[in-house]
C-alpha positions as CSV (number, residue, x, y, z in Angstrom):
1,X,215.7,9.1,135.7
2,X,214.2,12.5,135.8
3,X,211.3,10.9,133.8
4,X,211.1,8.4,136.5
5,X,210.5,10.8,139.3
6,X,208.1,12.4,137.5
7,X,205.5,9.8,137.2
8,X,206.6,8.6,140.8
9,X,205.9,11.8,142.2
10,X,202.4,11.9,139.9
11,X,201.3,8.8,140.9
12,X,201.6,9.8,144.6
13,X,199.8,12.4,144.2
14,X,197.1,10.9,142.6
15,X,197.2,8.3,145.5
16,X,196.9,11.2,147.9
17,X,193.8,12.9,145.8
18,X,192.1,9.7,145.7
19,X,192.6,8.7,149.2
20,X,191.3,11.9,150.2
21,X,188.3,11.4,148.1
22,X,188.0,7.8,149.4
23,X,188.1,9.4,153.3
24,X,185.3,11.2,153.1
25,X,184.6,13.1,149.6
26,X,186.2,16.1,150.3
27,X,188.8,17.8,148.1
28,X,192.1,18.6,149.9
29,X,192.1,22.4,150.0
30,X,188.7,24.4,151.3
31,X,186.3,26.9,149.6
32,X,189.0,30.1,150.5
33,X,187.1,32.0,153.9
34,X,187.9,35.4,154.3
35,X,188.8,36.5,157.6
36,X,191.3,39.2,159.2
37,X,194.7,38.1,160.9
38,X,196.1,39.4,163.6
39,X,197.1,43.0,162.4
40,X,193.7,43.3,161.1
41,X,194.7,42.7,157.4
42,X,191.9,40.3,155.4
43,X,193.6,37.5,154.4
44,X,192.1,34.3,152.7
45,X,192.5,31.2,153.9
46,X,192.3,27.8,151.8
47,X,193.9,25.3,153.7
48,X,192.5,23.2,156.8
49,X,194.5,23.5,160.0
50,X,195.6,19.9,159.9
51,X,197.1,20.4,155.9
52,X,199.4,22.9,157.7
53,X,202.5,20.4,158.5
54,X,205.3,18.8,157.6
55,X,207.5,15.6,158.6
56,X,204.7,14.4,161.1
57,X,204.5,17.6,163.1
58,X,202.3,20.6,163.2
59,X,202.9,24.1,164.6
60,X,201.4,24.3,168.0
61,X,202.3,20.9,169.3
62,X,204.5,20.1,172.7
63,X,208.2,19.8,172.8
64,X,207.4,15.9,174.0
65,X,205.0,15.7,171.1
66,X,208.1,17.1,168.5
67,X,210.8,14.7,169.9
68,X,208.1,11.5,170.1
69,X,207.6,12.0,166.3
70,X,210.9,13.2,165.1
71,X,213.5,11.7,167.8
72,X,215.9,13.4,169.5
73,X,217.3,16.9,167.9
74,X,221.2,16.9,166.8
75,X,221.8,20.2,168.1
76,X,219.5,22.8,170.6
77,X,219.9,26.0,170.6
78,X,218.7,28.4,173.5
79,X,217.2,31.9,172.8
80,X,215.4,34.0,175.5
81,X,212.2,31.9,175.9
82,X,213.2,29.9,172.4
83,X,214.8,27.0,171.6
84,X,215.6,25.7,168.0
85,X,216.0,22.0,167.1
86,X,217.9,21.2,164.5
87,X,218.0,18.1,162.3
88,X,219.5,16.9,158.8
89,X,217.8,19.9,156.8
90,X,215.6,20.9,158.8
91,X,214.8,23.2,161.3
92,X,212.1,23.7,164.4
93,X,211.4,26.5,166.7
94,X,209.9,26.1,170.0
95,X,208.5,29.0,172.0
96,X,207.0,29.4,175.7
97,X,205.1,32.3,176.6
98,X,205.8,31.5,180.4
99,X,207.9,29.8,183.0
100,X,204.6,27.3,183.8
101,X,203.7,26.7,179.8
102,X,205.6,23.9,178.1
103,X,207.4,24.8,174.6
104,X,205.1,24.8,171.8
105,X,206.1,24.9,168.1
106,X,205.6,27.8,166.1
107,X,208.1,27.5,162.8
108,X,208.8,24.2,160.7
109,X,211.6,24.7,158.2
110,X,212.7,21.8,155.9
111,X,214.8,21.6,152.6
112,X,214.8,17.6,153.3
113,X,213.6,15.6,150.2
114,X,211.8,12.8,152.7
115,X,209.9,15.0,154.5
116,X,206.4,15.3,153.1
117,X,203.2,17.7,153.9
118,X,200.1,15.3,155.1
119,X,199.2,15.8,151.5
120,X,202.1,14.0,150.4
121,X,203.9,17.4,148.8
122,X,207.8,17.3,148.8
123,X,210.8,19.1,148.2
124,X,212.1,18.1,144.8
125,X,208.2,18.3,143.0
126,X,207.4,20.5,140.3
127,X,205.1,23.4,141.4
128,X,202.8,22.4,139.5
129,X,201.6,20.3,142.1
130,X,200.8,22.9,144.4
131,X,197.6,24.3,142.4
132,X,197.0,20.4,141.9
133,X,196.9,19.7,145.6
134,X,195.8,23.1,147.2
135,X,194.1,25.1,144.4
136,X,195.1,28.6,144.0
137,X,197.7,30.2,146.6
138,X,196.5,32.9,149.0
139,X,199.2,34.9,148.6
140,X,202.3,34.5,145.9
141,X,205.3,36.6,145.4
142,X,208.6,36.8,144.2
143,X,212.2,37.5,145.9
144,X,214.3,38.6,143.2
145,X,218.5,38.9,142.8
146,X,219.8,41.6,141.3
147,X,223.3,42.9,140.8
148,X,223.2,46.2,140.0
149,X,227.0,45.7,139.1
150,X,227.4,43.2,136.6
151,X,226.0,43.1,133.0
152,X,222.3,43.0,132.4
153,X,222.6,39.5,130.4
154,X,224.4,37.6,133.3
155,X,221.6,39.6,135.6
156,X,219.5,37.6,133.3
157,X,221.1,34.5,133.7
158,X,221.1,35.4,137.6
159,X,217.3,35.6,137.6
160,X,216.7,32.5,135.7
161,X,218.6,30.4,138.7
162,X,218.2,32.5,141.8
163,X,215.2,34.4,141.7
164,X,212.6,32.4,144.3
165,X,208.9,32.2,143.6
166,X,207.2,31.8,147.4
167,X,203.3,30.2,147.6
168,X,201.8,30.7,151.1
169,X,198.8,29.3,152.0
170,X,196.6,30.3,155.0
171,X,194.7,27.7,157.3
172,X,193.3,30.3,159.9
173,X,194.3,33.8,160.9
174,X,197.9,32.7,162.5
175,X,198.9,29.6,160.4
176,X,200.5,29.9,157.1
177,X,201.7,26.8,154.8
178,X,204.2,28.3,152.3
179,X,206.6,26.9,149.3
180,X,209.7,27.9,148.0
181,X,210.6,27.2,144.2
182,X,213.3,28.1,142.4
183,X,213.5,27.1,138.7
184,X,210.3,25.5,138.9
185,X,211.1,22.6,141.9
186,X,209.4,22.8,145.3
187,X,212.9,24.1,147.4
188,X,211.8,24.5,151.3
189,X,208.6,23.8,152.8
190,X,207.6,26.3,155.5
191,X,204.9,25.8,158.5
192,X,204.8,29.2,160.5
193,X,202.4,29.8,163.4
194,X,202.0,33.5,164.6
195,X,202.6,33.9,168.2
């Protein structure tokens, strides 16, 4: 079974590399450009603007445009000039800046296994397809779990199964693309738009 994925999930992502190649010869990730964000920090970015999504949806679409492609939300809830949808495993947060601008989307969260990037990356794929599919990450790093209390052998074992490896990829100076693996498998995909 696990053997079956495997080559599933290789063989669509070789259908996504050639179909990108087929589309216009261009690989799927961009020579990295080097620009500052808004804090003035230089940060790379290697992804196109249109990589940066997940399920159908983008950040910086309409509320209409969320609900035409994903339906109607199982549960809304309200924040001061927010609102967060919530579906089966994933999560969308909708801003507006004022009373006349319509909710836009500025943070995709998904741990569902269906929901795919444009690039065809999933939750449940190795990491290993990341550096296939986008080349190197701009930024990597690593949340670690420790318990200062317990023995340093079951820390170890702690590590080995909770420690979370995050890959974040930049499309311009406000739009990030980022990854969560734990023990090697893609865990949550993350589309996050700066205000």
């Amino acid at each position: 079974m696990v053997l079956k994925n495997r080559r599933i999930s290789r063989g669509m992502l070789a259908g996504c590399l050639l179909l990108s190649l087929a589309a216009g010869g261009k690989a799927l990730a961009r020579e990295p450009e080097i620009m500052s964000n808004l804090g003035a920090v230089t940060i790379s970015c290697s992804i196109y603007k249109n990589q940066a999504g997940v399920a159908g949806v983008t950040a910086g679409i309409s509320q209409s445009q969320v609900e035409e492609a994903l339906g109607a939300p199982r549960s809304v809830k309200y924040g001061r000039g927010t609102m967060e949808y919530s579906y089966p495993s994933r999560t969308l947060l909708l801003v507006h800046f004022s009373p006349e601008m319509p909710y836009v989307l500025m943070d995709i969260k998904t741990t569902n296994r269906e929901d795919a990037t444009p690039d065809g990356v999933q939750v449940g794929m190795a990491e290993t397809v990341l550096n296939d599919v986008y080349g190197e990450a701009d930024a990597v790093w690593t949340k670690r779990y420790e318990s200062p209390k317990i023995p340093e052998d079951d820390n170890a074992k702690n590590h080995a199964k909770l420690d979370e490896t995050i890959y974040e990829y930049h499309a311009n100076k406000t739009t990030t693309l980022a990854f969560t693996v734990r023990q090697g498998v893609i865990r949550e995909i993350h589309v996050h738009q700066a205000e």
